[in-house]
C-alpha positions in Angstrom: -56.5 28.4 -7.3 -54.5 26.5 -4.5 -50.7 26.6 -5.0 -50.4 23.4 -2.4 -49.3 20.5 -3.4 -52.6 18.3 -4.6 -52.0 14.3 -3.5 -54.1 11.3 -4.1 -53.4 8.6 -1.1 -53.6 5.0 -1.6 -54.0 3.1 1.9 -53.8 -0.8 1.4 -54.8 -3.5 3.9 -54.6 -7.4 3.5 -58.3 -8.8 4.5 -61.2 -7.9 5.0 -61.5 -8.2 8.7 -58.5 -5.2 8.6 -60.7 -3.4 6.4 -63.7 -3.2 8.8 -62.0 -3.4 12.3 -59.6 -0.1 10.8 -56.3 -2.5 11.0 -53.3 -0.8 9.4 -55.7 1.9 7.7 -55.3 4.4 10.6 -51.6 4.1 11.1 -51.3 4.7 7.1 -53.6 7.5 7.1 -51.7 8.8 10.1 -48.3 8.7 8.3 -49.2 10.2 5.4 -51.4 13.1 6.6 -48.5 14.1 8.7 -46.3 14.0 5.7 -48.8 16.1 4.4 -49.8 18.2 6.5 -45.5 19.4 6.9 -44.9 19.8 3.6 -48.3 22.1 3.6 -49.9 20.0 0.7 -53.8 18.9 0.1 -54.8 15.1 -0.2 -57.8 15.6 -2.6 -59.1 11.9 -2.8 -58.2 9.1 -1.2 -58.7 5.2 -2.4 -58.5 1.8 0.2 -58.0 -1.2 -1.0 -58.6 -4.8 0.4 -55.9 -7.0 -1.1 -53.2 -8.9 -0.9 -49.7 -7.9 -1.6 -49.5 -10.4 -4.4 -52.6 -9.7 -6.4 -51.4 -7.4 -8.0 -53.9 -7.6 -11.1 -56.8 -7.1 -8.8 -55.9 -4.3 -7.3 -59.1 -2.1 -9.0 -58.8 0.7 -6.4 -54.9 1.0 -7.2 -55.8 1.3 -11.2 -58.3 3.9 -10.0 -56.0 6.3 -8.1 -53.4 6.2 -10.8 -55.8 6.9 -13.1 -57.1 10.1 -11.7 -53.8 11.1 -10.7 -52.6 10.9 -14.7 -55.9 12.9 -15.2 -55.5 15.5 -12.8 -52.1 15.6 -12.3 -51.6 14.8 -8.8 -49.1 12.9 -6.9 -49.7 9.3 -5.2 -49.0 9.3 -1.7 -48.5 5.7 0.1 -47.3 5.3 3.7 -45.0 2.6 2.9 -43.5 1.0 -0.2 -44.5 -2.0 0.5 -48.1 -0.9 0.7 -47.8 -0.1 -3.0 -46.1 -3.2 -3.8 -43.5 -5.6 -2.9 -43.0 -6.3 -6.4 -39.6 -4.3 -8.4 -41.3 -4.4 -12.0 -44.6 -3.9 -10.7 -42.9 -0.8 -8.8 -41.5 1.1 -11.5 -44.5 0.2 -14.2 -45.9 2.5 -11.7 -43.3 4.9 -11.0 -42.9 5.1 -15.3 -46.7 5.7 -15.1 -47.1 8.1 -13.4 -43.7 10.1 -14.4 -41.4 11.8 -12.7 -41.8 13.8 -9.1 -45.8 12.4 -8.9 -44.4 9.4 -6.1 -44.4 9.7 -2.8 -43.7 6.8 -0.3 -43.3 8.8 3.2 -40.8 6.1 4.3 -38.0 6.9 1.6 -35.9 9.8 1.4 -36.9 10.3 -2.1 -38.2 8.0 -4.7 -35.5 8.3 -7.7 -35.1 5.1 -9.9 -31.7 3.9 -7.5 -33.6 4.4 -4.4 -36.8 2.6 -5.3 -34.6 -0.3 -7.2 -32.8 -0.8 -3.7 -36.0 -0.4 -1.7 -38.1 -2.4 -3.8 -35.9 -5.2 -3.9 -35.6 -5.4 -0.5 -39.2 -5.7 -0.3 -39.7 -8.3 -2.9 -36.8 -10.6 -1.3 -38.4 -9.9 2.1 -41.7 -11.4 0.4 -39.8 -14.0 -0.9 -37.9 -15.3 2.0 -41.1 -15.3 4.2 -42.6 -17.3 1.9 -40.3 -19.9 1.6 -39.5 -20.0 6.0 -43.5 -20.6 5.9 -43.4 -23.6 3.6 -40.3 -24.9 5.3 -42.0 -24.4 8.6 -45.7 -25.8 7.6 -43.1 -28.6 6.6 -41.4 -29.5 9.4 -45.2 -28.8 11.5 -46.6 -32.1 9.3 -43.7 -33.9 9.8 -44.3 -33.8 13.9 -47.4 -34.5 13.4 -49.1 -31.0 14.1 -52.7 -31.0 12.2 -52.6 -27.5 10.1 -55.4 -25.9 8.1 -57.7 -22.6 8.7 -58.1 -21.8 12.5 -61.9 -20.1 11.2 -62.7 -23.9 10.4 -62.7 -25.0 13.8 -65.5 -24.8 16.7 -65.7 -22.2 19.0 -65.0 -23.5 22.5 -68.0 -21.4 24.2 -68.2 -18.1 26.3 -65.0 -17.9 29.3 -66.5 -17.3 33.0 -64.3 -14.8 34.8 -61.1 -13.6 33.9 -58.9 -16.7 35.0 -61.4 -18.7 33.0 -60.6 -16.8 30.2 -56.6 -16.9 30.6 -57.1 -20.5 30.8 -58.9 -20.8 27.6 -56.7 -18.5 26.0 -53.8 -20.7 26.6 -55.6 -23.6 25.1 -57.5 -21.9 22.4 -57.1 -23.7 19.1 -56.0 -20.6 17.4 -53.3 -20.3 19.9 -52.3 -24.2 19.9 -52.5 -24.0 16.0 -50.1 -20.5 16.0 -47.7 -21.2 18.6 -46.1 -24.5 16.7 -45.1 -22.2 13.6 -44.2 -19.3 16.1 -41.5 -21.7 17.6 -40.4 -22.9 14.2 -39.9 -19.3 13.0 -38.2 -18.1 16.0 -35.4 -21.0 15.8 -34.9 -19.6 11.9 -34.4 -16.3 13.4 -37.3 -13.9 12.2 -38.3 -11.5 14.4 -42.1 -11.1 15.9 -42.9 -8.4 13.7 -42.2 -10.7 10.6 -43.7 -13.7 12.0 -47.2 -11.6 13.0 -47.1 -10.8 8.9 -46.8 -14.0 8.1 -49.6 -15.7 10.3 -51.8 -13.1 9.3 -51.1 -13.6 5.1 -52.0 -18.0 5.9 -55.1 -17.4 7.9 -53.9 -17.6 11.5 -55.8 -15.2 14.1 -55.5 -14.9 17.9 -57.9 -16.8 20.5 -60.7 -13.7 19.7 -60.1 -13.8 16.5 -58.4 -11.0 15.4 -55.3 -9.5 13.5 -51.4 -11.2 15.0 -49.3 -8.1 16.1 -45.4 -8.6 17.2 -47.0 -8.2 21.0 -49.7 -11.1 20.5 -46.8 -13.4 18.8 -44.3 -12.8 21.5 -47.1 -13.2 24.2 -47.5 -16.8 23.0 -43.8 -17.3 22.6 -43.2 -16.2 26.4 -45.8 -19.2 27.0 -44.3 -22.1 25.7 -41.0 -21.0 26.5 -42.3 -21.2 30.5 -43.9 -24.5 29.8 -40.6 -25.5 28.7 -39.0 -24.3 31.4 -41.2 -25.4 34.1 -41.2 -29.1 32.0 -37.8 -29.4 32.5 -37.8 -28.4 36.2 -40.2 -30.8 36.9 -38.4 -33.5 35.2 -35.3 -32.3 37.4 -37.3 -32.4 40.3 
């Protein structure tokens, strides 16, 4: 009988389109194998999920690796906290679940009840305070004017000839137009592009091909109407 350390990993991503496109699963499965792998353990079963951070009730695959872990006596594995929950009760129902030394979140330094009170609270108000910047943001956006909804609801504006075809398209994609209004908005309250990309994501926003919002993507478009605000105002000095 093996005298490594048996884990069960749980790897969580948002949508579906993360699921299949391998979004946020491979940097997860990256972290914790390596965590793994120094601490000379043995993941025995691993369980992904496809949910959002706040449906917490539907998380089946979640039920399922506590479960077997219980069973088997094994220790959970998540790369982050926050891809276990942002929630501070949900946390430790958990953490009291599974009992003592069977948690491990590879980005804490150990997952006693003070440590995962501090660290789950900072997740939940981080949760929180993007939540409210969106409506505030989506608030302000209406008031301009700006026509919000699901960028998947709109037409596609047909296949780009050449690359400079395809820059120009990209500039004046609607997912792009649709993005860059709450980007600015976001920006002026001071949250970075890493936070902003989470929160496009979580309301449906996806880049001109369609795909997952990175910090790169959002600062990309940022960059853009900050030069077409620049060269605006030199033209109007001009």
């Amino acid at each position: 009988m093996t005298s490594k350390t048996q884990f069960v990993a749980y790897y969580r991503v948002s949508t579906d389109k993360q699921e299949r496109s391998g979004l946020g699963l491979d940097a997860q499965k990256q972290i914790v194998e390596h965590y793994v792998d120094k601490y000379k353990g043995l993941i025995v079963k691993q369980f992904n999920e496809t949910q959002s951070g706040k449906g917490i009730e539907k998380r089946k695959e979640l039920k399922q690796a506590l479960s077997y872990c219980i069973e088997n006596n094994f220790c959970l594995i998540v790369a982050k906290l926050d891809r276990l929950s942002r929630d501070v009760e949900h946390t430790f129902k958990i953490k009291k679940q599974l009992g003592s030394n069977s948690l491990i979140c590879c980005d804490l330094p150990n997952t006693d009840s003070l440590t995962l009170s501090i660290f789950s609270g900072l997740a939940q108000r981080e949760r929180e305070i993007i939540s409210i910047r969106t409506s505030q943001a989506l608030k302000q956006l209406k008031k301009k004017g700006v026509k919000l909804g699901k960028t998947e609801n709109f037409s596609d504006e047909g296949r780009a000839k050449g690359r400079r075809v395809l820059s120009e398209k990209a500039k004046n994609d609607l997912n792009n137009r649709k993005a860059t209004p709450l980007i600015v908005e976001y920006r002026k309250s001071g949250l970075s592009y890493n936070k902003i990309s989470g929160a496009l994501n979580e309301n449906g926003f996806t880049t001109s091909k369609g795909k997952k919002f990175y910090a790169s993507s959002v600062k990309r478009l940022y960059d853009r109407y900050l030069d077409r605000e620049l060269n605006g105002d030199y033209l109007k000095n001009c």
